[in-house]
MINURO-734337 format. One line per 8 residues: for each residue x, y, z of C-alpha. Coordinates in pm, whole numbers, plus 50000, padded with zeros to 5 digits. Layout:
BEGIN
X,Y,Z ~ ...
//
This chain:
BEGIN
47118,98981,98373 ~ 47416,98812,98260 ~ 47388,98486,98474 ~ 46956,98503,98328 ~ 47174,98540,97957 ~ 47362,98219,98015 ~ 47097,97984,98129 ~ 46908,98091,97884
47178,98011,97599 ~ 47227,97703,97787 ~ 46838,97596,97814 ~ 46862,97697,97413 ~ 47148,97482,97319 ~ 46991,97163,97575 ~ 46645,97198,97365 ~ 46880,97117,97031
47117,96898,97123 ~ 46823,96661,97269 ~ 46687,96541,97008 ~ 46978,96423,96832 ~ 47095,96201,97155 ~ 47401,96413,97285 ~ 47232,96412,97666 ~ 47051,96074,97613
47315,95884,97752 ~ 47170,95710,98115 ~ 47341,95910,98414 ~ 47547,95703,98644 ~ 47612,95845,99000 ~ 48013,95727,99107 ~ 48032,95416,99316 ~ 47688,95310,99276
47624,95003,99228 ~ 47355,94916,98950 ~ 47220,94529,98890 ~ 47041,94385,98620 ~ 46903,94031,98598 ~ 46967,93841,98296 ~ 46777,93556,98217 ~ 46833,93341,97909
46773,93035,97682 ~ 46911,92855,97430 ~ 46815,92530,97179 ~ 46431,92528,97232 ~ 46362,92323,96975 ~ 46021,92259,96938 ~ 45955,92221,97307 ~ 45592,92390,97340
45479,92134,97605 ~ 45686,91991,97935 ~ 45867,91693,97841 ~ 45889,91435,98108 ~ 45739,91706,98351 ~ 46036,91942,98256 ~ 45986,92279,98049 ~ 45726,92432,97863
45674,92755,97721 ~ 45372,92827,97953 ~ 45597,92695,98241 ~ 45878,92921,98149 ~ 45643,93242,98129 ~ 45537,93182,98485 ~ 45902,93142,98596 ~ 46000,93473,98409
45681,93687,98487 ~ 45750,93615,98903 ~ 46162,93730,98799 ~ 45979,94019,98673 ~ 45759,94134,98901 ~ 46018,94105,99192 ~ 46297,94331,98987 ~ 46294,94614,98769
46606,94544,98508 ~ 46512,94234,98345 ~ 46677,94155,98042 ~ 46513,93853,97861 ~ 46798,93645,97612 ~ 46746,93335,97349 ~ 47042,93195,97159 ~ 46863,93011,96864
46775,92687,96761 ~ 46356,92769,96864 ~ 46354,92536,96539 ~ 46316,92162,96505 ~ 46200,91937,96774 ~ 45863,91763,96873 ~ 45607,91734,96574 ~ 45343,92004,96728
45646,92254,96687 ~ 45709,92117,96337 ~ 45411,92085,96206 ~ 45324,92497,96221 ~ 45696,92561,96096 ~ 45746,92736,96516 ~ 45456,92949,96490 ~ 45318,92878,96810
45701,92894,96955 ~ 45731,93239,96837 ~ 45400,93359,96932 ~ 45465,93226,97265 ~ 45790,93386,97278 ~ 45601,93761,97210 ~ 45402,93730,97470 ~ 45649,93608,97729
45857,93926,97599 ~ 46152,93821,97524 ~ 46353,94167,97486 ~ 46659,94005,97171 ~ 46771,93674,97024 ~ 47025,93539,96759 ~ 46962,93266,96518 ~ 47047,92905,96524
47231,92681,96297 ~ 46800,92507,96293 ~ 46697,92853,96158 ~ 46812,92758,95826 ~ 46693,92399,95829 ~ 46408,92521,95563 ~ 46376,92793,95307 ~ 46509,93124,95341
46100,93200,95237 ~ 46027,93048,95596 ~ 46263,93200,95758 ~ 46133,93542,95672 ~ 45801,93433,95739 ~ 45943,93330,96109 ~ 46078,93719,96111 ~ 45753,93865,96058
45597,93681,96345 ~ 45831,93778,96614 ~ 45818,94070,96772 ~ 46129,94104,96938 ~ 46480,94148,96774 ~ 46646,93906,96624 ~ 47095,93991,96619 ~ 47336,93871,96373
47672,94052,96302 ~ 47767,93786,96131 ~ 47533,93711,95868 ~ 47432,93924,95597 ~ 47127,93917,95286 ~ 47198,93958,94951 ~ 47146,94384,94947 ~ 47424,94379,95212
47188,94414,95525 ~ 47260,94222,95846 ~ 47051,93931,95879 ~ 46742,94031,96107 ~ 46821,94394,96024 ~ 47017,94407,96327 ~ 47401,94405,96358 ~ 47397,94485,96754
47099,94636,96995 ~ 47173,94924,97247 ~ 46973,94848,97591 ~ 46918,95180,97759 ~ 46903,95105,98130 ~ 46906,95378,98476 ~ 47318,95443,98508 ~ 47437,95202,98235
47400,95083,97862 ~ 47418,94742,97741 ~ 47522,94630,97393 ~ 47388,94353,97308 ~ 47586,94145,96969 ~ 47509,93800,96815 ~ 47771,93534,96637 ~ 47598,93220,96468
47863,92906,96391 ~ 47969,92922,96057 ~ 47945,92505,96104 ~ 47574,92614,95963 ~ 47694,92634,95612 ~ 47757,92244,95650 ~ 47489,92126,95928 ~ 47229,92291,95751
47102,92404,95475 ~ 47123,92836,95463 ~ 47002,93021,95135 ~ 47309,93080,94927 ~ 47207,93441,94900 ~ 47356,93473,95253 ~ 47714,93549,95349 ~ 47857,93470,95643
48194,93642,95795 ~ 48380,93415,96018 ~ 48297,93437,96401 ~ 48585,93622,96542 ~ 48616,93858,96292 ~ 48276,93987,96290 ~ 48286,93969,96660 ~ 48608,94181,96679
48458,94459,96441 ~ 48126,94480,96622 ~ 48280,94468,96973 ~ 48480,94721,96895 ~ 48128,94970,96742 ~ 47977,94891,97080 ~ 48316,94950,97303 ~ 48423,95246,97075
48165,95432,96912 ~ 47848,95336,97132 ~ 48035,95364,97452 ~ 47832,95115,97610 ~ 47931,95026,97970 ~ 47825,94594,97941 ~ 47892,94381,97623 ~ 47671,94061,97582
47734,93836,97285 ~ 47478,93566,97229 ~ 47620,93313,97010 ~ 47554,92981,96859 ~ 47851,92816,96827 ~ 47901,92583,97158 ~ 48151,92555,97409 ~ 48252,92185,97239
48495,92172,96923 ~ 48285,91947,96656 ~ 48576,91992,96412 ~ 48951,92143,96442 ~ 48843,92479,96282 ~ 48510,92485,96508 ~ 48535,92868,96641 ~ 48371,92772,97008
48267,93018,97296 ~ 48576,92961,97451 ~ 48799,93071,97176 ~ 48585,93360,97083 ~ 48632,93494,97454 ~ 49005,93449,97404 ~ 49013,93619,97075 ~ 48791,93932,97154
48881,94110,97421 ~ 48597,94362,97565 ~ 48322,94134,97578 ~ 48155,94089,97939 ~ 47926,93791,97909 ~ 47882,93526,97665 ~ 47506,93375,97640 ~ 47562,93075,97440
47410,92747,97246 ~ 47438,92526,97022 ~ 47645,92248,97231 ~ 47358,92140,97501 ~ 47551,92158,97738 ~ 47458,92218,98097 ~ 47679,92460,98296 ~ 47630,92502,98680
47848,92774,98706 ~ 47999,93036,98450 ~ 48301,92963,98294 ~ 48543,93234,98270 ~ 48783,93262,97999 ~ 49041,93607,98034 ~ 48761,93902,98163 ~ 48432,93705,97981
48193,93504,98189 ~ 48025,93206,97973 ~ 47691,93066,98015 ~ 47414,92833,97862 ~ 47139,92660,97990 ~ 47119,92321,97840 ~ 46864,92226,97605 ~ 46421,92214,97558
46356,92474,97782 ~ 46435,92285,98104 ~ 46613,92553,98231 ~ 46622,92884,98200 ~ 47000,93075,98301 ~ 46962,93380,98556 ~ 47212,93587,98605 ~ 47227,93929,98810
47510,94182,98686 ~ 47630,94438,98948 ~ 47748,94696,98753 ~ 47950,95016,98893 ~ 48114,95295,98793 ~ 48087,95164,98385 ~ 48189,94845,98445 ~ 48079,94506,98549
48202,94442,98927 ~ 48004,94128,99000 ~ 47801,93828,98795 ~ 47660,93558,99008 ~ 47469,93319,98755 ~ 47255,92985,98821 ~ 47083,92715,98612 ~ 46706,92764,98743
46554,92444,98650 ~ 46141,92474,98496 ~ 45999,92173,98650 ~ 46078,91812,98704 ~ 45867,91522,98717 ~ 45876,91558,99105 ~ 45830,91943,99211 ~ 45613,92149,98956
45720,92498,99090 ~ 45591,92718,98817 ~ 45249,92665,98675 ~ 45110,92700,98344 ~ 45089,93107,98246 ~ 44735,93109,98127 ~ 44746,93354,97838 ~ 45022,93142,97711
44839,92818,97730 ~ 44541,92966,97582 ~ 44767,93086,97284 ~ 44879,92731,97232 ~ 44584,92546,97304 ~ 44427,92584,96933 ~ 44730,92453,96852 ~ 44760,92154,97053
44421,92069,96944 ~ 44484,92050,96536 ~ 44799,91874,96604 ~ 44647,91589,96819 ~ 44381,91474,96542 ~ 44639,91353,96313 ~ 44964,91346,96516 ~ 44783,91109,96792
44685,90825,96531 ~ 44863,90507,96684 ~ 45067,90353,96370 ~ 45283,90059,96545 ~ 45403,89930,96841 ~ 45758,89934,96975 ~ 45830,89573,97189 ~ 46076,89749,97410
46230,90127,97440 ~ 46423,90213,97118 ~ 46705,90393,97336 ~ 46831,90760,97257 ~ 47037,90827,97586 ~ 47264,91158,97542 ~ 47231,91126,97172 ~ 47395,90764,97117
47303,90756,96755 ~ 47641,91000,96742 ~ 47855,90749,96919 ~ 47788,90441,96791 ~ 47591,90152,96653 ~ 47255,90222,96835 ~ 46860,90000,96761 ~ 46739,90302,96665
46967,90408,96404 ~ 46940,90009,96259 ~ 46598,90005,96265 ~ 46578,90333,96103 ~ 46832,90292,95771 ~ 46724,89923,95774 ~ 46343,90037,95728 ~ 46466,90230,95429
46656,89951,95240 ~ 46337,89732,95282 ~ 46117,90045,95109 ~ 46326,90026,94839 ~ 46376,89701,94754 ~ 46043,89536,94831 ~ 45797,89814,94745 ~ 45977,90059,94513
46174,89804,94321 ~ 46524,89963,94368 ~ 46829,89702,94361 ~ 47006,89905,94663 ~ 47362,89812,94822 ~ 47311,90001,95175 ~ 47135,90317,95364 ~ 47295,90535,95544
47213,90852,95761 ~ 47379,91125,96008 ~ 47318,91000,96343 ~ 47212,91418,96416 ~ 46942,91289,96209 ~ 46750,91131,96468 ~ 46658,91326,96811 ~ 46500,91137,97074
46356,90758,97154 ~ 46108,90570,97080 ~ 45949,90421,97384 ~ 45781,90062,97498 ~ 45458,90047,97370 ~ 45206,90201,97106 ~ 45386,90453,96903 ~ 45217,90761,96740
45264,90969,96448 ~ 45400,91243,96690 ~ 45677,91062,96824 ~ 45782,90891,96462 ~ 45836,91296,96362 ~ 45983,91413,96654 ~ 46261,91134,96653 ~ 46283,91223,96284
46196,91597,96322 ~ 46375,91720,95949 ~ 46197,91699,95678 ~ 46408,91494,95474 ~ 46322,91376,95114 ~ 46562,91034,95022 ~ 46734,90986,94717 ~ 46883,90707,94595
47245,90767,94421 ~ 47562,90597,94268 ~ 47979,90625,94403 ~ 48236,90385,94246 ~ 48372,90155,94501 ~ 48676,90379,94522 ~ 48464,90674,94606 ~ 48277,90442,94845
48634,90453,95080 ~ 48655,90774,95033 ~ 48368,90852,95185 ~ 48441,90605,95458 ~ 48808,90780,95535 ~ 48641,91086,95606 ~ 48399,90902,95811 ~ 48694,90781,96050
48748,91159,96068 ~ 48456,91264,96223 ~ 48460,91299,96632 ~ 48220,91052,96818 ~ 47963,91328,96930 ~ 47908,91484,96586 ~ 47555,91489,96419 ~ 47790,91387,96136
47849,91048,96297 ~ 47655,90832,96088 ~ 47445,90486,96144 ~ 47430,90230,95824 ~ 47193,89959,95731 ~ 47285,89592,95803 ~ 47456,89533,95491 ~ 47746,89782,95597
47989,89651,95885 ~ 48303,89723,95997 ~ 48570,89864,96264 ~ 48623,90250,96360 ~ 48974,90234,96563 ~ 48876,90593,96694 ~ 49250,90724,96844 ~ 49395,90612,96513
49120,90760,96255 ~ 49109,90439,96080 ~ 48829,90239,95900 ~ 48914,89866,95934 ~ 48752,89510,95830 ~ 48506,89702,95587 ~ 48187,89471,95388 ~ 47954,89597,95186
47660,89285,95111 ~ 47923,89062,95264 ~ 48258,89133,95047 ~ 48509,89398,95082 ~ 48492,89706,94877 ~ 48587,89679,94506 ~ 48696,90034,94386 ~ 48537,89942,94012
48242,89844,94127 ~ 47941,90127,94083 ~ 47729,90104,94463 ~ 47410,90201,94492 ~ 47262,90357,94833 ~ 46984,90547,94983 ~ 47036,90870,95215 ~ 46875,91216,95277
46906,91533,95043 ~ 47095,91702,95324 ~ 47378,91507,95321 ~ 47391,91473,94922 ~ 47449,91886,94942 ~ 47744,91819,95140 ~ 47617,91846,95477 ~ 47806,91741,95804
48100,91778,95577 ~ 48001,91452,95299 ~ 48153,91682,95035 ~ 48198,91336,94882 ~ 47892,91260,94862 ~ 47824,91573,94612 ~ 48014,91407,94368 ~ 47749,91095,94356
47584,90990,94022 ~ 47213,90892,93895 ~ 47048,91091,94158 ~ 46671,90999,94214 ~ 46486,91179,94428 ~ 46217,90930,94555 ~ 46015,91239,94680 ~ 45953,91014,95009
46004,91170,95346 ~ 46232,90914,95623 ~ 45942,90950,95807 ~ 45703,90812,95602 ~ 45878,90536,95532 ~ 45995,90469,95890 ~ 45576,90455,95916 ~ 45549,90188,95649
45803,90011,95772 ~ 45666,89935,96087 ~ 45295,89847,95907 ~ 45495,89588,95729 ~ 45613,89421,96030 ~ 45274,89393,96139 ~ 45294,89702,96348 ~ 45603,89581,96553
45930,89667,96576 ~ 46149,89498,96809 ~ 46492,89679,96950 ~ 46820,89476,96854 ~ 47195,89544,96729 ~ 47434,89308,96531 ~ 47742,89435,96561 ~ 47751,89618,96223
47986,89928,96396 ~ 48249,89802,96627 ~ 48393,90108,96812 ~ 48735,90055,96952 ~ 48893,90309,97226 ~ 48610,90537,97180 ~ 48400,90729,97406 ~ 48057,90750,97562
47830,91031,97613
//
């Protein structure tokens, strides 16, 4: 009777304790060993369909549907940056990126520096079409609520819990353009508190931070992957993005593996964790390319090409209207318009001083723009709509503003400050020329219209809104005067532009940037 008296308190007290979550905690049988397969992306932008045979979203479903179906612990990342790319992306604001991403069932993301390129109104339009959550333990809304509504995720698996955090570079208050009702709390602090929530109070057994801050310093107080691992101990893996850069192997900084998989969706990163006894005991981790233009492994997932096929078909009646012709490939390579004077980058502030001055009436000195500004090339032959908007993907209206000359060298000291490789790097219209001596941070030989700078003088130029706010770090530039905003995206006059030259735009340089001692991509 006794022994019947204490099972049945025991039975009693199991039947209360459940439902609050004391026994929900996954048992975990000593020296087993447990795996999960981690698969994860980062800096989509706007890559629906392959490029160059490489990627796509239906690809990529095929690819993780077979990882699926051969393993049952999948755990499905993205790092942010779905925004900004090709026009079809663009043009919907990443609807059909995000639907696409439901269905492929992704399980968590974070947000990219690109998720703040627009209005914090499309942003939260973006959050009520995915169905997935979204991390930030970094970010919070004006009420004092995490960004998302998600400061970490718990992922319950069979014999271990993941917690799952997510860091966003606080190098978004200056590369984009983020509400100012947000706050955001500096990457290794918030990492450090929420770390120690998961380690502490959730007990989990794995820590994953997916960040967006890159493994490459764009600055000297750039928090990067690398120095977050050093600075927060307890964290197992680091999924991260926002550099591009393709890793094919983990890096491992004290105890915490770092990964990425490059950019577009031409890879996707798989890892499988080997966890035992509460802890991690093995990560082996490969890039798994989606495609090339020689082998097409993984075919197109049908339910996710018939979710973007409506899609593709609105985009192509306006975005395949030929409106030029290029006379030889306007050359991107790995993003050259941030190392130097590039065609592209001439053609493209040398289209707007024309606008001005010949059809708007504007007596302008110079344009200039961030070389992150423009994304990809512009190829021999007829160009389209599409591929004017997808090498200028940001919609960017162009005002035309005043600096006195001695606010003019201002502006170009802290342009010998910024690192060849930055989107801040910029590329200037033919009236501009002169010499960056990179190792010494020095502006040399500088002409404006053909005559050094004269600090009284008043210059007049043409750039984009997002610099004017300070962006890329032209906190200069927020001091400029007679502001007119010409309402005129680059784009569109990039387009008449070319109609002017009757529909032809010819490749060249001039030697308006000489580079000395610098570097290549």
């Amino acid at each position: 009777m006794k022994l019947m008296k204490r099972l049945a308190i025991l039975t009693a007290i199991f039947m209360m304790a459940a439902p609050f979550g004391l026994f929900a905690r996954p048992l975990a049988e000593a020296g087993k060993t447990y795996e999960l397969v981690l698969l994860h992306t980062n800096d989509h932008h706007g890559s629906v369909l392959p490029n160059g045979g490489r990627g796509g979203l239906a690809e990529r479903a095929t690819y993780v549907k077979s990882v699926r179906a051969a393993n049952p612990n999948v755990l499905l990342i993205d790092a942010g940056d779905i925004n900004t790319g090709p026009a079809l992306s663009n043009m919907f604001a990443a609807e059909p990126d995000l639907l696409a991403y439901n269905l492929i069932g992704y399980d968590v993301g974070t947000f990219g520096n690109h998720e703040f390129d627009g209005s914090l109104e499309k942003l939260n339009k973006q959050l009520a079409l995915v169905r997935f959550p979204l991390v930030s333990s970094n970010i919070k809304t004006a009420d004092g609520a995490f960004l998302g509504g998600h400061q970490y995720l718990i992922k319950e698996y069979q014999g271990f819990r993941v917690g799952i955090f997510g860091i966003t570079t606080l190098r978004t208050e200056l590369i984009a353009s983020p509400d100012k009702s947000l706050m955001f709390i500096p990457e290794i602090k918030a990492a450090l508190d929420v770390v120690d929530i998961l380690r502490n109070k959730e007990q989990v057994d794995i820590v994953i931070g997916i960040t967006h801050i890159g493994d490459v310093a764009e600055s000297d107080v750039h928090i990067t992957s690398p120095i977050l691992a050093a600075s927060v101990p307890g964290i197992d893996i680091i999924v991260d993005g926002h550099s591009h850069s393709f890793f094919d192997a983990p890096r491992k900084v004290g105890n915490t593996f770092i990964v990425t998989s490059n950019e577009w969706g031409k890879y996707v990163g798989e890892g499988r964790l080997s966890i035992q006894d509460g802890k991690l005991a093995a990560f082996d981790w490969r890039p798994v390319e989606i495609n090339n233009k020689d082998k097409q492994t993984f075919a197109p997932d049908p339910a996710v090409a018939a979710l973007l096929a409506p899609y593709i078909e609105k985009s192509n009646a306006s975005l395949k209207e030929v409106v030029g012709q290029a006379a030889d490939t306007f050359i991107f390579g790995n993003r050259l318009t941030r190392y130097g004077e590039t065609a592209l980058g001439n053609m493209i502030t040398d289209a707007n001083v024309w606008y001005f001055r010949n059809v708007a009436g504007q007596n302008i000195d110079f344009a200039f723009h961030n070389g992150g500004n423009m994304r990809a090339e512009l190829p021999k032959g007829p160009l389209t709509r599409e591929q004017i908007l997808t090498v200028l993907p940001f919609e960017n209206y162009l005002f035309i503003v005043s600096l006195k000359g001695s606010q003019i060298l201002e502006l170009f000291e802290y342009i010998a400050t910024i690192p060849q490789g930055n989107g801040g790097f910029p590329q200037f219209s033919k009236e501009v020329r002169y010499t960056l001596d990179v190792p010494n941070k020095e502006i040399r030989d500088l002409t404006i219209g053909g005559a050094p700078v004269d600090s009284n003088k008043t210059y007049r130029f043409c750039t984009n809104d997002y610099l004017l706010g300070g962006g890329d770090g032209y906190t200069i530039l927020t001091r400029s005067q007679d502001p007119f905003n010409t309402s005129l995206l680059l784009s569109y006059v990039v387009i008449e532009y070319i109609n002017s030259q009757n529909g032809i735009i010819t490749p060249s340089t001039d030697g308006r940037m000489q580079v000395i001692d610098g570097v290549s991509p």
